[in-house]
FINU-488295 format. One record per atom (N, C-alpha, C, O): residue in one letter; x, y, z. Coordinates in pm, whole numbers, plus 32768, in hexadecimal, padded with zeros to 4 digits. Atoms other than C-alpha are relative to their C-alpha. Example, Ala and Ser with C-alpha at 12.3 -4.5 7.8 and 13.67 -1.06 7.14 Angstrom:
<rs>
A80597F898000;A84CE7E3E830C;A805A80788000;A80C280768042;S7FAE7F897FFA;S85577F9682CA;S7FB3806D8049;S7FE680DC805A;
</rs>
This chain:
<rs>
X802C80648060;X83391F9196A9;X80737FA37FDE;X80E47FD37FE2;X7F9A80868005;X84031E369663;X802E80387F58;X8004809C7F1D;X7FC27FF9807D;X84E41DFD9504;X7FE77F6B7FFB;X7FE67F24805F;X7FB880638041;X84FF1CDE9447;X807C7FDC7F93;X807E80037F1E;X7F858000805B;X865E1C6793BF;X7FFB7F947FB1;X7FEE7F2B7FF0;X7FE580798017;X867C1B7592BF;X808D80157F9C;X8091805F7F39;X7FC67FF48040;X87CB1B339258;X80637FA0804C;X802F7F6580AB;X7F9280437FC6;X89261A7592C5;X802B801C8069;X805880848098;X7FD9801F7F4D;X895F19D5941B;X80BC7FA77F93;X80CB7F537F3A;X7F8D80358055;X8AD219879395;X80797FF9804B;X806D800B80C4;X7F9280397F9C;X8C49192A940A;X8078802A7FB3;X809A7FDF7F58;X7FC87FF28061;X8D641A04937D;X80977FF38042;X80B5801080B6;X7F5C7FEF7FD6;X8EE419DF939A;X804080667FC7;X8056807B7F50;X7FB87F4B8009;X8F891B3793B7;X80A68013802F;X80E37FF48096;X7F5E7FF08014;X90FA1B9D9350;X802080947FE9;X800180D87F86;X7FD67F6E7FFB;X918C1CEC93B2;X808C800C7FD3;X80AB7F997FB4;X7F6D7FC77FC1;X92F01D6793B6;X800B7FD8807C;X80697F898082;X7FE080277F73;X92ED1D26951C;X7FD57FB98024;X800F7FA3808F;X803D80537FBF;X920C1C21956C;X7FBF7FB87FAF;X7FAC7FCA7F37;X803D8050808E;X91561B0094F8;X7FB67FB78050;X7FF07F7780A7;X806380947FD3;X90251A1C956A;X7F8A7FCD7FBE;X7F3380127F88;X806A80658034;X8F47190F94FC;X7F767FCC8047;X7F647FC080C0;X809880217FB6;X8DD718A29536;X7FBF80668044;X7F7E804A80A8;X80257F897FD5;X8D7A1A20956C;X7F5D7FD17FE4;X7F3C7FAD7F73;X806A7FFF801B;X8C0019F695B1;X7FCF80A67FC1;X7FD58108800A;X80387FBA8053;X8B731AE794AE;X7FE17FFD7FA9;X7FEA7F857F92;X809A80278046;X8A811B019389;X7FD2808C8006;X7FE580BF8075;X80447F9C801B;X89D61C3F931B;X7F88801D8051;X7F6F80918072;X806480357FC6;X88AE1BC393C9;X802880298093;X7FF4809080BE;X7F9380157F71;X898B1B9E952D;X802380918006;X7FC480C28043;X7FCA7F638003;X8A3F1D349511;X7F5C805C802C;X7F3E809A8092;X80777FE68021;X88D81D8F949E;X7F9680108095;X7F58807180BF;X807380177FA5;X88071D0B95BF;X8018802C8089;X7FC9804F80E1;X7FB0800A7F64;X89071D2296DF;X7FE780C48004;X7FA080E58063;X7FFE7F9F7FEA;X891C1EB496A7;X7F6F803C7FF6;X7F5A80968047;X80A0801D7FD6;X87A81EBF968F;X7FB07FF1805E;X7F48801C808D;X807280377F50;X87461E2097AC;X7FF080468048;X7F8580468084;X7FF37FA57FA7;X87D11F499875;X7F6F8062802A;X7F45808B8096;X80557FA27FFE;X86A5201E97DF;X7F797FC27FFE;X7F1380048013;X80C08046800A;X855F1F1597B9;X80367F917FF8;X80B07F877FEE;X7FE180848026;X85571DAA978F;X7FEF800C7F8A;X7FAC805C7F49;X7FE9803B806D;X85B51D059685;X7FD07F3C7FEF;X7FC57EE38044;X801980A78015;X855D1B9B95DB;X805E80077F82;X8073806F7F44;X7FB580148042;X86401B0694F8;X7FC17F997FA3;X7F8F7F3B7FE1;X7FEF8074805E;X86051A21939E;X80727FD87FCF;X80BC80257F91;X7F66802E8037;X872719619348;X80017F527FC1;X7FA17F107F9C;X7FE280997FE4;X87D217F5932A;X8082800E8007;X80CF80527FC4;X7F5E803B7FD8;X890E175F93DC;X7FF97F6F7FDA;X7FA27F257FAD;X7FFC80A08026;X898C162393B7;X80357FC780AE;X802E80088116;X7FC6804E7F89;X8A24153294CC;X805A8032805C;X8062800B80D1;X7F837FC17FC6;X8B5016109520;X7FA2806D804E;X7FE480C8807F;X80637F817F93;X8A22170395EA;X7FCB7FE08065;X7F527FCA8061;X7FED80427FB0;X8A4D16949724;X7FA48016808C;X7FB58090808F;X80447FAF7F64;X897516E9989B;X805A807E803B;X802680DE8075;X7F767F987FB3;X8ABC17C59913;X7FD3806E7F8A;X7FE680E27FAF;X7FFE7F9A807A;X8A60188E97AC;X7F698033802B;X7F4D80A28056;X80A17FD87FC4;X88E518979802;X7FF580528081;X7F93809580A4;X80407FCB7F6F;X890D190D9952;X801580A37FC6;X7FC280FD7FCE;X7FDA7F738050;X89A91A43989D;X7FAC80777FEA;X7FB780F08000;X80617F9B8023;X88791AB4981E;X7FA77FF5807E;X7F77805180C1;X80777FFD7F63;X87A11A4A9945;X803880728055;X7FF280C5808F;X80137F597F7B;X88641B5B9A21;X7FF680457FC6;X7FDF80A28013;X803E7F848000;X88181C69992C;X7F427FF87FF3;X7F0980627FD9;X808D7FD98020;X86811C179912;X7FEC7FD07F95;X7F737FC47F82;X80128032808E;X86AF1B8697A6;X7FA27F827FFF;X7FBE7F19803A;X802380547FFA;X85C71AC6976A;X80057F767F6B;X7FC37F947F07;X7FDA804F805E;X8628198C9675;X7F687F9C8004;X7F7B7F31803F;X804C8067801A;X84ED18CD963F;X80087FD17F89;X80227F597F83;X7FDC7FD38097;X8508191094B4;X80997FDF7FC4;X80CA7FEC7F54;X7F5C80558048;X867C186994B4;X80077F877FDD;X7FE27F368032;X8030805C8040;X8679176793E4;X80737F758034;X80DF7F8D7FFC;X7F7D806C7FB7;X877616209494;X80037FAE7F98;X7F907F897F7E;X7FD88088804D;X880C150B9381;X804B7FC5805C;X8078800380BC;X7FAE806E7FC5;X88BA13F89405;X80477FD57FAE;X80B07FAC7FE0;X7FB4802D8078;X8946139192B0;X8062804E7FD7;X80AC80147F88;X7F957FD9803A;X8A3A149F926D;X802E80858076;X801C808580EF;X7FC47F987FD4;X8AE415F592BC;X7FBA8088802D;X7F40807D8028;X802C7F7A7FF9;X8A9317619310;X802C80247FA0;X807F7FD87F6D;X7F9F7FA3806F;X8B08184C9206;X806F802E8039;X8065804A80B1;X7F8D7FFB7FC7;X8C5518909241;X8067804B7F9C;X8077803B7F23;X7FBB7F868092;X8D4619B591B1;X808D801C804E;X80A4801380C6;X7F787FED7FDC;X8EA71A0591C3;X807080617FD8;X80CA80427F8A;X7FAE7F848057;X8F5E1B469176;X806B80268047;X80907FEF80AF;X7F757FC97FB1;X90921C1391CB;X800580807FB7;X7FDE80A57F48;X80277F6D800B;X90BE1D6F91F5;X80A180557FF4;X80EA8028804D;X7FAC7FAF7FEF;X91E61E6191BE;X801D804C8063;X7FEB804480D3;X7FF97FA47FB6;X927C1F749238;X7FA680828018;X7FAE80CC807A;X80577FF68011;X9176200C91D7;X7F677FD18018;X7F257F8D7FC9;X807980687FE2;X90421F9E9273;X7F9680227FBE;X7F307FDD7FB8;X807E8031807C;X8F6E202D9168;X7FEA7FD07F85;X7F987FF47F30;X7FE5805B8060;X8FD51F3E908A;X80307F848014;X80A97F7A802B;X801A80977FF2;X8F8F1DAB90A7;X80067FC57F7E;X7FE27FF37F11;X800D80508067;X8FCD1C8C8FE6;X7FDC7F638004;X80337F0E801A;X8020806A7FEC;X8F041B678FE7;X803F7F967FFD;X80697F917F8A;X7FA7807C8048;X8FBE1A278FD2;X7F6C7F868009;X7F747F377FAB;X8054806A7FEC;X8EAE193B900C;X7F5F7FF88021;X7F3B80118094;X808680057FBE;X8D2319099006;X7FA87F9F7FF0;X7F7F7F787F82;X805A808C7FF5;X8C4617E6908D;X7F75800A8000;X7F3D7FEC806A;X8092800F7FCB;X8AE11805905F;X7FA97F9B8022;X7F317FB6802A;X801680887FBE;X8AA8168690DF;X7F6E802B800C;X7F4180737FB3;X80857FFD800E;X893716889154;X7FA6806C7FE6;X7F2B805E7FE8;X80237F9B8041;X890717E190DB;X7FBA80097F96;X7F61805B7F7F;X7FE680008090;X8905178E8F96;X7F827FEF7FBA;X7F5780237F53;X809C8026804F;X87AE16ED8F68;X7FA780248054;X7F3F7FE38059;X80667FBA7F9F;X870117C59071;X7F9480457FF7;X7FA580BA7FD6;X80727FAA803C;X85A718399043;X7F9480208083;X7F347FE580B6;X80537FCD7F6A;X852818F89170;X7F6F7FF87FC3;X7F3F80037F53;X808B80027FE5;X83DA18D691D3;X7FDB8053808F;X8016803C80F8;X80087FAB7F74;X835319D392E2;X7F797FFE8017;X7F20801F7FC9;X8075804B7FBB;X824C194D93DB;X7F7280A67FF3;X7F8C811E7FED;X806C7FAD7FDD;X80E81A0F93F1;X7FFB80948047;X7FC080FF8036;X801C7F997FB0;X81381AC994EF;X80B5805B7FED;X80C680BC8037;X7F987FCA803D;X82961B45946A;X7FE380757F94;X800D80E87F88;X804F7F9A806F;X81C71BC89341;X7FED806A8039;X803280C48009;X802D7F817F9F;X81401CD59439;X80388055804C;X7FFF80AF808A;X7F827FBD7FCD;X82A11D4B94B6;X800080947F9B;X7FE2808B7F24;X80477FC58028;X827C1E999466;X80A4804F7FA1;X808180907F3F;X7FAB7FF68057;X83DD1EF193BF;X80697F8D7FE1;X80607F23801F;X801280788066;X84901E1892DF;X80A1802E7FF5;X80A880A87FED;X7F88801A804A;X86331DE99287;X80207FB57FA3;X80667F577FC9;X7FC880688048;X86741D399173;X80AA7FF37FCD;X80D1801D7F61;X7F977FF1800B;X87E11CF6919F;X80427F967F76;X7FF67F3D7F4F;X7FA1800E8083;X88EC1C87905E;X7FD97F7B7FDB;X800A7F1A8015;X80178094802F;X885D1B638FB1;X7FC180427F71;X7F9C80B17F4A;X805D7FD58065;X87CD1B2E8E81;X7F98804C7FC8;X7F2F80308002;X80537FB48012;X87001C1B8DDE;X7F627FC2800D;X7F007FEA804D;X8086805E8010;X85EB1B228D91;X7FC57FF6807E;X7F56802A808E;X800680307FAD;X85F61A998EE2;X7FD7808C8074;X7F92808B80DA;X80427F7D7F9A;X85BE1BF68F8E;X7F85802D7FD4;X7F3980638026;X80747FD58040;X84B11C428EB2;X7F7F7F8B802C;X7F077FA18039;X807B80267FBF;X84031B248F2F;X7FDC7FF88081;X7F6F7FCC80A6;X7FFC7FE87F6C;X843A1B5D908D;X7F9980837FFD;X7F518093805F;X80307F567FFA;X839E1CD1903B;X7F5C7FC37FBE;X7F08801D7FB7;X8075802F801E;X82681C0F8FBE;X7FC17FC2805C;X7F487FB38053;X804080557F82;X821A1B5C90E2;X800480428071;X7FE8801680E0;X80257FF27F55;X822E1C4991D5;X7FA380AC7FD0;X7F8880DE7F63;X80817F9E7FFD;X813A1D81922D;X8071807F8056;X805480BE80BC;X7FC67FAC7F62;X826E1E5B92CC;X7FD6808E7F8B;X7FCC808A7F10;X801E7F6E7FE8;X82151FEE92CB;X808C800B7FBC;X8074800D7F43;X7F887FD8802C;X838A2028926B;X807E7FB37FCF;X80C47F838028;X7FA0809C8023;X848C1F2C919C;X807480627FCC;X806A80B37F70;X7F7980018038;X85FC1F729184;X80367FA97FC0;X80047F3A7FD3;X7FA98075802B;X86EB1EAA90C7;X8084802D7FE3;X808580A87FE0;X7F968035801F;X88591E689071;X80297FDC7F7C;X7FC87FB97F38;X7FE580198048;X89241E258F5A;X80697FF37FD8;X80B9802A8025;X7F667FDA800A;X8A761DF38EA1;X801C7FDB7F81;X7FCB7FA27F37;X800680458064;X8B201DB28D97;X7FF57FBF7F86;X7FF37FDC7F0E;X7FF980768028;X8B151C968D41;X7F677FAB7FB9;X7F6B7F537F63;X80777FE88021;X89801C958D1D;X8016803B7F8D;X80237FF97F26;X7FDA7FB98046;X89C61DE48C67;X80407FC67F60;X80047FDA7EF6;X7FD58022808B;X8A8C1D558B44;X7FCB7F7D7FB8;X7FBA7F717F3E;X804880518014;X89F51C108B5B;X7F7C7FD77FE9;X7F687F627FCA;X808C80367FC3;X886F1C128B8E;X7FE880937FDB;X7F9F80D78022;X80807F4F8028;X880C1D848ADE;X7F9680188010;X7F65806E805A;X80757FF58013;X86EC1D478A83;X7F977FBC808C;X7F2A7FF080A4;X803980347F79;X86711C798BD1;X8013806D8070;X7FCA806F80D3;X7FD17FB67F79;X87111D828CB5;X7F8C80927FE9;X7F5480D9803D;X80637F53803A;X863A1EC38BD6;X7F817FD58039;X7F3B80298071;X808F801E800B;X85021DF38BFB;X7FEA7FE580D2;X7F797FC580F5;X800980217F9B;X854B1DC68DA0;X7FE8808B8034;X7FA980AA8099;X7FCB7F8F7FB0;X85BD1F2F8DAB;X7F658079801C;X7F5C80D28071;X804A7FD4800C;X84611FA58D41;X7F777FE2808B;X7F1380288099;X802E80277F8B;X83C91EF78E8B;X8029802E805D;X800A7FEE80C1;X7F927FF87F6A;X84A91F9A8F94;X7FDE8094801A;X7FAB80DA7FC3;X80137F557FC3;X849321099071;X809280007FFB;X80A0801F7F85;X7F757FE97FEF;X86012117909D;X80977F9A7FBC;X80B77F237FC4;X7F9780658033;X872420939000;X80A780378042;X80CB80AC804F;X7F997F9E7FAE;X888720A890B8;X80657FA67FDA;X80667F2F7FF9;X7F6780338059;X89E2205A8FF1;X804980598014;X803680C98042;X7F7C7FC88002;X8B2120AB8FD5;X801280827F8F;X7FCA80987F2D;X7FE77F9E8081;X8BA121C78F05;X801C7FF27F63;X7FEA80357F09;X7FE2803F807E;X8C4A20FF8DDE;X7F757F8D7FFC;X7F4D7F5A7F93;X808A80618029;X8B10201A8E04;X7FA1806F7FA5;X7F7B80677F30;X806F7FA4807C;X8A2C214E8D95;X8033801B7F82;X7FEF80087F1D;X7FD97FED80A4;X8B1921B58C6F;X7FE27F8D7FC1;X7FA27FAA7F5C;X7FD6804C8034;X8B3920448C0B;X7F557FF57FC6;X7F447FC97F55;X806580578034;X89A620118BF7;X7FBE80867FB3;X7F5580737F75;X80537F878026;X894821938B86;X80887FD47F58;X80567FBD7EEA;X7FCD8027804F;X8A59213F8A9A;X807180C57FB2;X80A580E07F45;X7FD97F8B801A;X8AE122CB8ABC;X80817FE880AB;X80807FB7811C;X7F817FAB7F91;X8C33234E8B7F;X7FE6805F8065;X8032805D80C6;X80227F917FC6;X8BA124698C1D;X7F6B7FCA8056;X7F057FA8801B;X803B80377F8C;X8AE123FF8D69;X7F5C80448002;X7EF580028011;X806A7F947FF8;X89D925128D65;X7FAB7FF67F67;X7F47803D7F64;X803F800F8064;X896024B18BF5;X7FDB7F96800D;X7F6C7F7A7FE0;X80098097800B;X8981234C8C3B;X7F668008808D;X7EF07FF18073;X807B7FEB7FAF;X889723878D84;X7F60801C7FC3;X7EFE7FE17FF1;X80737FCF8075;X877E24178C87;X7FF67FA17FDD;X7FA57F548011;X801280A2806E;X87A022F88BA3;X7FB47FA78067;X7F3F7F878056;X804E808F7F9B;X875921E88CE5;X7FB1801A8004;X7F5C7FD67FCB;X809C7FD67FA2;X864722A38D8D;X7F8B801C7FA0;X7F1F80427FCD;X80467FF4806F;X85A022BA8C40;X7FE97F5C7FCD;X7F8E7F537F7B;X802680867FE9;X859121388C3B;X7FC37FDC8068;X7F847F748054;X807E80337FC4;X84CA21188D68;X801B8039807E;X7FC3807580BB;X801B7FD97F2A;X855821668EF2;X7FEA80C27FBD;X800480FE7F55;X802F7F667FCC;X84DC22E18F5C;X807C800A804E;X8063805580AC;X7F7D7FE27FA9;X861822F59003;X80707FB88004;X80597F42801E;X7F71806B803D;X87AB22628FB6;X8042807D8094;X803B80F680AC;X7F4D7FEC7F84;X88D3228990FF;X80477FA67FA5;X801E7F407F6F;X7FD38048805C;X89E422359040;X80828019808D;X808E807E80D3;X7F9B80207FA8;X8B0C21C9912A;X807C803B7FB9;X809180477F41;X7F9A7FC88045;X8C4C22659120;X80817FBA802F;X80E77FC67FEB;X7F8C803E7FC0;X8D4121959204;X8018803D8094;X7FC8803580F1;X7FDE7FC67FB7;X8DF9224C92E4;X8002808C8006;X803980D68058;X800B7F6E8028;X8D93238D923D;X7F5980128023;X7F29807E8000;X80727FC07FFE;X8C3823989291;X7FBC7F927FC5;X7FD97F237F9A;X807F804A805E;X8ADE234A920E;X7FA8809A7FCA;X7F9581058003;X80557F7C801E;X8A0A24359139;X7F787FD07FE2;X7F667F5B7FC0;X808180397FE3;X888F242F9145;X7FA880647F4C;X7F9A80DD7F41;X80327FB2807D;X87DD24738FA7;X7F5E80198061;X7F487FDE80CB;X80937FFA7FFF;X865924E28FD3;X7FD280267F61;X803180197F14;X804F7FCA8062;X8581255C8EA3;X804D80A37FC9;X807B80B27F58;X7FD97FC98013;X85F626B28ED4;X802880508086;X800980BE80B2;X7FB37FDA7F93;X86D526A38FFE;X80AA7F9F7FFE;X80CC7F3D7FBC;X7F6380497FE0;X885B26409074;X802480268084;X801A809880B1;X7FC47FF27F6E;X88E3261991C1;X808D7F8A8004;X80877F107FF9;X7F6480407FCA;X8A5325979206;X8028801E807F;X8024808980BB;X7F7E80137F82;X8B2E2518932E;X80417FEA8001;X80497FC37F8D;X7F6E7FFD8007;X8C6824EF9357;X80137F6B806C;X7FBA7F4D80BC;X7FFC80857FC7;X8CE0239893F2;X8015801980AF;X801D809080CE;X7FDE7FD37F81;X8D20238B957F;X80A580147FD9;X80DA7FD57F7D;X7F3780467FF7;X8ECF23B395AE;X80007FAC8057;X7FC87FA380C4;X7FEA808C7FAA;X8F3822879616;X808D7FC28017;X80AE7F657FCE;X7F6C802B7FD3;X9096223E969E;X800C7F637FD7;X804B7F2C7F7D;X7FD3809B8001;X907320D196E1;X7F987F947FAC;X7F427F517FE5;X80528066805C;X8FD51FFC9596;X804C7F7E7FF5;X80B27F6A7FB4;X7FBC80BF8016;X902E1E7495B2;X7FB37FEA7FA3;X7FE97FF87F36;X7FF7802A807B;X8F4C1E0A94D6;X7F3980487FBB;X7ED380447FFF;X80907FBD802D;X8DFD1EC593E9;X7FB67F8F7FE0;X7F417FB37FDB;X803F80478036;X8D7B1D9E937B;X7F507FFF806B;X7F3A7FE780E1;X807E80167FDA;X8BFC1DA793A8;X7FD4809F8043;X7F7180AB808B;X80167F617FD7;X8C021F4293F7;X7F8780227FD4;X7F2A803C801F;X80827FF78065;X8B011F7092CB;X7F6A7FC1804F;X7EFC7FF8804B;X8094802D8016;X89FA1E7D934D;X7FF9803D809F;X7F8D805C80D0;X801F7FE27F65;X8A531EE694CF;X7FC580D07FD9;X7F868111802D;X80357F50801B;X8A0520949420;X7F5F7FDC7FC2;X7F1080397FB2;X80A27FFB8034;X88A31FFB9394;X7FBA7FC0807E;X7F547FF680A9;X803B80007F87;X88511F5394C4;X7FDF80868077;X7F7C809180BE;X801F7FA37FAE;X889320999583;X7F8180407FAC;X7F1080497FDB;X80987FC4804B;X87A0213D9467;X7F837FF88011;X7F3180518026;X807D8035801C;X86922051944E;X7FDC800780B1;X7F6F802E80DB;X803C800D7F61;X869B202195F1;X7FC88094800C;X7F4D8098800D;X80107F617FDA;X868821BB962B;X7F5E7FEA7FD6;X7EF97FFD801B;X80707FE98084;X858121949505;X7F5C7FF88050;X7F04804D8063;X804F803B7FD0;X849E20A295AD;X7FCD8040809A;X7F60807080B9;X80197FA77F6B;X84E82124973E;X7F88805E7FE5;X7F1D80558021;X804D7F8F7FC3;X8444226296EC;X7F767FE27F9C;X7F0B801E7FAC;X80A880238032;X832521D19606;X802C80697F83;X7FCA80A67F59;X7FFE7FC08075;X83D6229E94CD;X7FC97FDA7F83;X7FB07F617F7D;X7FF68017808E;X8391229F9363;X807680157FAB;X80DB7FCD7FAD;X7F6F7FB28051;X848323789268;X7FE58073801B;X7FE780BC7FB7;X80137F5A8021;X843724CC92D4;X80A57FF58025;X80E97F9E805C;X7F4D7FDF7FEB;X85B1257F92C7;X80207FE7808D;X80787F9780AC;X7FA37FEA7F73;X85E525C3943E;X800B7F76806C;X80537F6780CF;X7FD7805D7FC8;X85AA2476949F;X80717FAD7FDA;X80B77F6D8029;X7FA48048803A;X868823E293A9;X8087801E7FF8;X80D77FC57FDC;X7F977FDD7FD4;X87B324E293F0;X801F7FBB8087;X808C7F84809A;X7FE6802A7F6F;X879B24759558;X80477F70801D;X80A47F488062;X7FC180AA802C;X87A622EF94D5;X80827FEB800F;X80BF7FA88061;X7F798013803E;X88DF23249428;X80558025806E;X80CA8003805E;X7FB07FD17F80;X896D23AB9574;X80367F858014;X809B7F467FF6;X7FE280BE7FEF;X892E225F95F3;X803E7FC67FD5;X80A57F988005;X7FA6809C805A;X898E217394E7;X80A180508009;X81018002800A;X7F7D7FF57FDB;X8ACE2259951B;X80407FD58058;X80AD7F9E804E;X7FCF80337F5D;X8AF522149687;X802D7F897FEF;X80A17F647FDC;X7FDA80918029;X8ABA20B79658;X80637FAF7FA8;X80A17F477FC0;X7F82800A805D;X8B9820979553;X809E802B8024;X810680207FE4;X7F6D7FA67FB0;X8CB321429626;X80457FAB8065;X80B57FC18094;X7FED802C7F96;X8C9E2036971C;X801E7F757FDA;X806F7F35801D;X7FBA805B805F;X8CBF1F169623;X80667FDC7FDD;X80797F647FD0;X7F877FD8806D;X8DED1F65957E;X80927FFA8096;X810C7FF18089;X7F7A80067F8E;X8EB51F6296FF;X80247F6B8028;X808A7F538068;X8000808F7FEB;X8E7B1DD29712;X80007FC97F8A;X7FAE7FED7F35;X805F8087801F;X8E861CA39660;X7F937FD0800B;X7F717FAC807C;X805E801F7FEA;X8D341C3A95D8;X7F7F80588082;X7F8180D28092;X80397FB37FAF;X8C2F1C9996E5;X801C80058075;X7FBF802280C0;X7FC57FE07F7A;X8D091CA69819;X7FD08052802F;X7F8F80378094;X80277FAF7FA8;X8CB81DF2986A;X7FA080257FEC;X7F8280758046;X80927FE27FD8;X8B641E299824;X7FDA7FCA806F;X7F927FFA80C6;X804880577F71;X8B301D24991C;X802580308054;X7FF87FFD80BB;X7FD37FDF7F68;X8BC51DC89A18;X7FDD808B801E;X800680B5808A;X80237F948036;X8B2F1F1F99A6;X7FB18016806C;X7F577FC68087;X80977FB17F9C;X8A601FF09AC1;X7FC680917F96;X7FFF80EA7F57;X80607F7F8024;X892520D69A50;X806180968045;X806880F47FF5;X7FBA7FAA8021;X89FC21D29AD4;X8062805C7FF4;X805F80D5800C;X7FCA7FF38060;X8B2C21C39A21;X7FB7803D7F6D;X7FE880907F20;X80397FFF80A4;X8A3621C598E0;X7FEF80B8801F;X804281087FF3;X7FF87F7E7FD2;X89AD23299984;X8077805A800F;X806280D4800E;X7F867FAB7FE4;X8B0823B399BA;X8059801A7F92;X809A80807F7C;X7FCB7FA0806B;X8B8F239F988B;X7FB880287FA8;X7FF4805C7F4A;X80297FA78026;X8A78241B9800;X7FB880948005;X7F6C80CF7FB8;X7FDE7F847FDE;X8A8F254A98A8;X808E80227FFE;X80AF808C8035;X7F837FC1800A;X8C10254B9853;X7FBD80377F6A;X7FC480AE7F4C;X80137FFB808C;X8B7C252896DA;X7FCE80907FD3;X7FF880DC7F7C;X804C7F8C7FD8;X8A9226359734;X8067808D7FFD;X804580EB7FB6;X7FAB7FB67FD8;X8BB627119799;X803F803B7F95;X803280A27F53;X7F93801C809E;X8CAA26CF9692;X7FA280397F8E;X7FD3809C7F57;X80647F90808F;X8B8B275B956E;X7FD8807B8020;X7FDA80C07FBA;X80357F9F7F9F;X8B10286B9640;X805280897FB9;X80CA80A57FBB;X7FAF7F4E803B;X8B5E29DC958F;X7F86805B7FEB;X7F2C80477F9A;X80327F94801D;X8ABE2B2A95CB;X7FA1802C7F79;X7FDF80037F16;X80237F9C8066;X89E82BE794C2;X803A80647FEF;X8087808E8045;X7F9C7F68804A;X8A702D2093FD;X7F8C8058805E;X7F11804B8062;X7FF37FBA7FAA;X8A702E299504;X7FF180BC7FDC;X7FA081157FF7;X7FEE7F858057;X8B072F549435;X800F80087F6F;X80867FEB7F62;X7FC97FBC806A;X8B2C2FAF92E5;X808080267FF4;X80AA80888030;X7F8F7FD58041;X8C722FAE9241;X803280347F77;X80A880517F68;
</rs>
């Protein structure tokens, strides 16, 4: 079964310790769709501006993406973001953010989009996802969040959160919107506002998966060689939501442990390039191999004897 993404086709300039480049095609939307594609098609809602070029389009044309739903200005920019990262790469600091034709963007998703049968609503306005989640007919709607929503837009983000099957943030994102320290209380609190199910991202430590009255944790891949994470998060919900869709899932547990495999993988393969370098260059199976290293690496016996 297909996904629909609606969220940022975008252009970020990325500053490491070791390296540095500009006009990185990426966008939440872009991470999102590209690690996706692997497992079902995907369609994308968005808007670029002038700087989104045929050489950028062909991009998505070799994974299957289909852009009908991208919205083209001629009058201005793409959104455009600019951070720099430590020695520490799980810790960024924005210096700069353009939301140019972003800004006054009000997706609209065609007839037959409506009928796409799961649903991303990646990091935008609360409002603005909520009406995306009104116009369409999908079987299963994820969304995104941060923030910046969070402290800004409370009351718009509670009233979106009550529309959604899944919700998938960061760790200090759930404390910040449950408004508790302790991850496992704060999980309760969300899922009691509306998704049936919170993955709360951990970085390089993992992702853990809340249910009603279940928990499942992973541990991140090890990864020797990280140039740069930016866009890891939306490339670990793309692996999710793709798995999701491939096998025609809902939320039962064992499909959604399996997900998180994925959005691990995928996320493992991110984090070795600049932007989406190496997804693009990503074979089906590579994706298979390390998730049978992943496989490996968790893998422990049952109690045997009594001690």
């Amino acid at each position: 079964m297909s996904i629909l993404v609606v969220g940022t086709v975008a252009f970020d300039h990325v500053k490491t310790p070791f390296d540095e480049r500009a006009n990185v095609l990426a966008g939440a939307a872009t991470y999102f769709a590209i690690a996706a594609s692997f497992f079902t098609q995907v369609s994308i809602v968005g808007i670029v501006g002038n700087d989104f070029t045929a050489e950028h389009e062909r991009i998505f044309d070799v994974r299957g993406i289909d852009l009908s739903g991208l919205e083209r200005r001629k009058d201005g920019k793409s959104f455009r973001w600019t951070g720099e990262y430590g020695y520490d790469f799980n810790t960024r600091t924005t210096l700069d953010t353009q939301l140019n034709v972003f800004a006054d963007f009000q997706p609209r998703i065609s007839p037959a989009q409506q009928e796409i049968p799961y649903l991303f609503l990646g990091n935008a306005h609360p409002s603005l996802q909520r009406d995306v989640r009104q116009q369409s007919r999908a079987r299963l709607t994820a969304m995104d969040t941060m923030d910046f929503w969070i402290q800004g837009t409370p009351n718009e983000l509670r009233e979106t959160l009550r529309c959604v099957d899944l919700l998938i943030i960061n760790d200090e994102e759930a404390r910040q919107l449950a408004r508790d320290p302790n991850i496992i209380r704060a999980a309760k609190a969300i899922m009691a506002l509306g998704p049936k199910r919170l993955i709360v991202k951990r970085g390089e430590y993992g992702a853990t998966l809340f249910g009603e009255d279940s928990f499942f944790a992973i541990p991140g891949f090890p990864q020797e060689n990280v140039v740069d994470p930016t866009g890891a998060g939306d490339t670990f919900a793309g692996g999710v939501m793709g798995y999701l869709a491939a096998t025609g899932s809902r939320l039962d547990e064992e499909s959604l442990r399996k997900a998180m495999i994925y959005g691990s993988v995928m996320a493992s393969f991110t984090i070795e390039a600049f932007g989406t370098e190496r997804l693009l260059a990503l074979t089906r199976e590579e994706i298979n191999e390390r998730y049978r290293q992943f496989k490996t690496m968790t893998y422990f016996d049952g109690i045997e004897h009594s001690f």
